[in-house]
N, C-alpha and C positions, 0 to 999 in steps of 0.2 A: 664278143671277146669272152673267153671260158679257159680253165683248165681243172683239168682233173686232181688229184691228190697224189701230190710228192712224197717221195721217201726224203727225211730231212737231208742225206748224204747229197740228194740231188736239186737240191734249193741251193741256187750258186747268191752267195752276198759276195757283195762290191763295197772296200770301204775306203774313200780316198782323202787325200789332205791329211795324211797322219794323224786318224783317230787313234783318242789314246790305245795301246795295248790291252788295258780291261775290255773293251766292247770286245777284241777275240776272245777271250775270254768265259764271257758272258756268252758267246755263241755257242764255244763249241765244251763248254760244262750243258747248254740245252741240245747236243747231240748235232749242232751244225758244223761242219767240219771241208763242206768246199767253197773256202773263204780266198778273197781278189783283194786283198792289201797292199794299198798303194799310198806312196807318201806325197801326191803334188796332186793338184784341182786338174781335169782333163776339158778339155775345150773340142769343140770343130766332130771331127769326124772319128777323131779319138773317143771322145765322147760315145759318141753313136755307137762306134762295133763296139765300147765296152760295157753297154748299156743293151745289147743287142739279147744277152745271153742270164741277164741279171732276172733273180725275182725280187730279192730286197739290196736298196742302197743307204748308204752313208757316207756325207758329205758333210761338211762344214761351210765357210761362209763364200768361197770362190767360185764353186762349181755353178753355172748358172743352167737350171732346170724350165727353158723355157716350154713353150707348146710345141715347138717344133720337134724339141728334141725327144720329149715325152712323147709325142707321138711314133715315132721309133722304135720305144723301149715298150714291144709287146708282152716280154714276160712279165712285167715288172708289176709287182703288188702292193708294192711299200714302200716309202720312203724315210730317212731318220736323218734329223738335220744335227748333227752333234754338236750343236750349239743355241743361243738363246732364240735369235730371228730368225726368220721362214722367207724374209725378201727374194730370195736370190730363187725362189721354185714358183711357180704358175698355179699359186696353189686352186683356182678354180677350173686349170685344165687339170690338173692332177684329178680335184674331183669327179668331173663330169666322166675321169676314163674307168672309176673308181680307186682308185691310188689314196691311202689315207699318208701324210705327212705327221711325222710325230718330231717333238723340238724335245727341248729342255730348259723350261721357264727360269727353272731357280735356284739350278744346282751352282750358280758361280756369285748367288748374292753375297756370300761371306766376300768373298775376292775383290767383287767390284767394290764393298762399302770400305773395304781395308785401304784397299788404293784411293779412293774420296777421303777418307780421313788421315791419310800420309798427305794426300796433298794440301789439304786444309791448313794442316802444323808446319810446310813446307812454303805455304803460299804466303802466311802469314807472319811469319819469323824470314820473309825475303830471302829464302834460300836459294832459287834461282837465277837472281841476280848476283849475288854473291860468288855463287859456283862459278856464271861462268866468268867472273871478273877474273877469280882463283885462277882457270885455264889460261887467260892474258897476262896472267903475273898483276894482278893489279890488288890489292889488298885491303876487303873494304870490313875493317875489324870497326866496327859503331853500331849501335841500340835505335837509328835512327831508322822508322820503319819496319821495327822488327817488334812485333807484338804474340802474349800469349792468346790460348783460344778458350781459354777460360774467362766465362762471365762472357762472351762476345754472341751472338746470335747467328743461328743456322738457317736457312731457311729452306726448306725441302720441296721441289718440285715434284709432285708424283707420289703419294705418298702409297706405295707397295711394298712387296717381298723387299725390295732394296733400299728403298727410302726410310722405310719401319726401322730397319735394322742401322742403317746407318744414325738414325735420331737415339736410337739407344745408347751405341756405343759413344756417340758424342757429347750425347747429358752426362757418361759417364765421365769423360773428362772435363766435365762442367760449361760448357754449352748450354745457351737458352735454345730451344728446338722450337721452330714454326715449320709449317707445312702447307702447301695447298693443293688440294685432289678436286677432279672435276664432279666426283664422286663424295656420298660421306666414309669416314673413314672411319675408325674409332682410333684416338690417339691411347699412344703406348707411353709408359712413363709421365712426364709434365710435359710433354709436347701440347702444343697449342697448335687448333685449325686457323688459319688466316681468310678472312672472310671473301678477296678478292688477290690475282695475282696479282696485280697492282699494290696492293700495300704489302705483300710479304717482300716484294722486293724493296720498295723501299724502308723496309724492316731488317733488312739481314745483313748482317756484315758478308756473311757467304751463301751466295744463292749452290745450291747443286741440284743436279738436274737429274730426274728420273721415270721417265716418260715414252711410249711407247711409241714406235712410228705410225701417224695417222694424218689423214690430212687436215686434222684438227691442231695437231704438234707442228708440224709443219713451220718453220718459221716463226715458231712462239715467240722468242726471242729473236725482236728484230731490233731496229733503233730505236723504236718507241719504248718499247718494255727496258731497254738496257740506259737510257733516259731514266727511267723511273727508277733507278737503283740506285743505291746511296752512293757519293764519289768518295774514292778509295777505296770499296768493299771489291770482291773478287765472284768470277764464277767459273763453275767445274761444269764443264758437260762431260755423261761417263753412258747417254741413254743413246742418240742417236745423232748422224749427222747432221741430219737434217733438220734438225729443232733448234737450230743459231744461223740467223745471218753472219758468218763469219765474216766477211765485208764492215759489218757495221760493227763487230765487236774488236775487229783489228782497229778501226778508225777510235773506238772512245779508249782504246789501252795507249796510242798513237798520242792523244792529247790528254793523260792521266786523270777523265772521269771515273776509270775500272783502275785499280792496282795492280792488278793483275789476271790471269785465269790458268784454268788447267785443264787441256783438250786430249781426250783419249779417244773422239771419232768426228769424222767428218764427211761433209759433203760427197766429196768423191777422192775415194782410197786408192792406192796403187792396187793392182791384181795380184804381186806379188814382192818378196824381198828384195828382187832386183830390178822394178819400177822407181823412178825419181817420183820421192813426194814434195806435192807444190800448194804451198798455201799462203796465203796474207800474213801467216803469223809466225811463220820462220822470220826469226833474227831479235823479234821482241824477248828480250833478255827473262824479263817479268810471268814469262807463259811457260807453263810447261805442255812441253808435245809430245805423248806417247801413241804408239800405233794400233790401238784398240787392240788393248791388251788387259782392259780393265779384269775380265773375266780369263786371263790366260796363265794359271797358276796350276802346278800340278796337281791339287786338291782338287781344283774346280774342273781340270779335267777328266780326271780321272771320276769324279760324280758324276759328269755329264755321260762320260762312256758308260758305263752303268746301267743310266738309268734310260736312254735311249735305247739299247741295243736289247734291254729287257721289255720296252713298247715293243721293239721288234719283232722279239722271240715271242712274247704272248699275242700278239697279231697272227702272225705265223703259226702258233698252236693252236690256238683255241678262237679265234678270232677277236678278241675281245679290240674296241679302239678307244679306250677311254684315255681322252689328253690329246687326242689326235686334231690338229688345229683346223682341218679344213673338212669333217666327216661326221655322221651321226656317230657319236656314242655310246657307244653297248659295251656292258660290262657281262663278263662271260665268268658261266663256274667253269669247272672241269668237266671233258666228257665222263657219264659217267660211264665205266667197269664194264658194263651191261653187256651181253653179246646178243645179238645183234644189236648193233646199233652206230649210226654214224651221223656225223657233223656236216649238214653245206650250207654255205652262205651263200647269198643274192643280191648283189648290188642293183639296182635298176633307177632309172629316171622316175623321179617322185610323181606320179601321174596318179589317176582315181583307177582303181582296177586292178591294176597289176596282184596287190598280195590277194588278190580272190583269184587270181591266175594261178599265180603261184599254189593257194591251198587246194585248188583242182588239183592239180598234175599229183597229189599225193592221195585228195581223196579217190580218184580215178583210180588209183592202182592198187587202193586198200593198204594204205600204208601210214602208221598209225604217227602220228605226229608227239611226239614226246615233251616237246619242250620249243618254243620259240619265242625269239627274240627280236622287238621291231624299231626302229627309231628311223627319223627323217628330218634333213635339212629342206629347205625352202628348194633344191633342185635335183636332192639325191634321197634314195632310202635305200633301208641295208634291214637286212632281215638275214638270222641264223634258224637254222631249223636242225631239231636233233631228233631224226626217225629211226624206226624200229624197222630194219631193213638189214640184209645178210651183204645186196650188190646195188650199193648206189648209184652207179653208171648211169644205166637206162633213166634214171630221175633228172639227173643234171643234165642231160641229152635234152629229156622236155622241157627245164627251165631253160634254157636256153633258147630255146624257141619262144617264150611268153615274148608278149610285143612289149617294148620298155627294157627290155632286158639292156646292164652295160656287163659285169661280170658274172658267172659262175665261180663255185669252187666247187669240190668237195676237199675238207679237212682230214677228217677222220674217216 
């Protein structure tokens, strides 16, 4: 798989699930301008012919990017998830085809910790239940159950970009902050490490959750761990569906060991607005249910558009993949000025050999190597090379040929 060097007018991006408006933006202020903006996730065979003609895509969390479909999509060189997770892409077949996947870790932490601490002051002042009494006409004006969050204990699963910031803003309104990372951490503010997740829950009035999908996470919270939680305290999941037996946490709110909770993802989500969503925890008055939306604030979208669509475009330019979740890492300067001179990269299978292949085919033709750049995953390597050369053609012709070869380019 190879191709030569595009004029940017002819680099077709694809961008679907109504990414925000900035990413076009961001494309076509970097001179990209034949843009496929579409507002719904494409499935089946739709998929396919609209992927048939793409070199860079963007998706958010519907489109599902298996092996099959990747395999279809020959021009394609890139991918940008306009969102936090990468679940929904194949991302070791993307690799192996060279395909780097760029996300965006942390552009929606303000949002998610904002929505965790609305629901904290909501959960705990029984506003749920209240509300929906209000909708029935039922009128439950009493102090009973309804407590401040000052002075009460947080206790923070995950302590990251999200968890940090959320213990901040909460000590701000007087919250004691605990935490526990599998990792060490350096606490911010007076937050305290909890030595075990076992004691941080039974430490917290409010466990929230913030933790990344692994099969370590997995079920963290099952009936054992929501056992060990203190009765009447509350929990918020805002990280992943899959890190709560919802099963077991409908059954301890069923017989008021939990007071309550606040779920903004789960198990398995409808595909779209007009999917019925069905869970154990529809009708419990005490829960609040939003649609993974923690992160879905025109702020945090419009960062994410941003900063993804700028992985893009500098992938695109210059090659650079730093942040790229499933790809070696290289950080690129700018070509320089120089005349002659131009940019190609070489994706290849991480084997012993290949880049003495590769520095053949150049010293072969007396072609003086300016600048290069190497990095390797355990199954891929990525090498840029910046020679001193008027017609790169003939060169990406023979790398292409080196045995290991998965892509060519030339850039510049």
């Amino acid at each position: 798989m190879a191709s030569l060097s595009l004029s940017k007018e002819k680099i077709r991006i694809l961008l679907l699930e109504g990414v925000h408006p900035r990413a076009v933006e961001v494309f076509e202020q970097a001179g990209y301008t034949n843009l496929d903006v579409r507002s719904k996730s494409l499935g089946g065979s739709e998929l396919a012919e609209a992927l048939r003609s793409a070199h860079l895509l963007g998706i958010r969390s519907r489109t599902q990017l298996t092996a099959e479909v990747l395999a279809g999509a020959e021009r394609l060189i890139g991918v940008g998830c306009f969102c936090i997770g990468t679940n929904q892409v194949d991302l070791k077949h993307a690799e192996s085809r060279g395909i780097p996947v760029f996300n965006a870790p942390f552009s929606n932490t303000r949002s998610v910790a904002e929505l965790v601490l609305a629901e904290i002051i909501m959960l705990m002042r029984g506003v749920p239940q209240r509300s929906a009494a209000a909708h029935e006409g039922r009128w439950m004006k009493s102090a009973l159950g309804s407590n401040e969050i000052r002075g009460k204990t947080l206790g923070i699963v995950g302590y990251g970009h999200i968890g940090t910031q959320l213990g901040i803003m909460a000590e701000s309104m007087g919250m004691r902050v605990r935490y526990f990372d599998i990792t060490d951490k350096l606490p911010l503010g007076n937050a305290a490490s909890s030595g075990t997740l076992d004691a941080l829950l039974g430490d917290s009035d409010v466990v929230s959750l913030h933790v990344p999908e692994t099969p370590l996470t997995r079920d963290m919270i099952g009936a054992q761990e929501i056992a060990a939680m203190r009765p009447g305290s509350f929990l918020i999941n805002a990280s992943r569906g899959t890190v709560v037996d919802i099963d077991a946490l409908a059954e301890a709110l069923q017989r008021d060991h939990l007071a309550g909770a606040a779920i903004d993802v789960f198990p398995v989500e409808p595909k779209s607005n007009a999917d019925l969503f069905e869970s154990p925890l529809r009708g419990l008055s005490q829960v609040i249910l939003t649609p993974h939306v923690g992160g879905s604030t025109a702020e945090a979208q419009q960062n994410i558009a941003q900063e993804v669509a700028s992985k893009l475009v500098r992938y695109s330019d210059n090659g650079s993949t730093v942040s790229a979740v499933n790809f070696p890492e290289v950080s690129l300067p700018d070509l320089p000025a120089r005349v002659p001179h131009s940019r190609i990269l070489h994706i290849h299978r991480n084997e012993p050999g290949v880049l003495n292949h590769v520095n053949q085919v150049f010293s072969s033709e007396d072609v003086n190597l300016a600048a290069q750049y190497l990095q390797t995953h355990q199954d891929i390597g990525y090498v840029v090379m910046d020679i001193e050369t008027d017609d790169p053609k003939p060169l990406l012709a023979r790398l292409k040929e080196v045995p290991g070869t998965v892509r060519a380019r030339i850039l510049h």
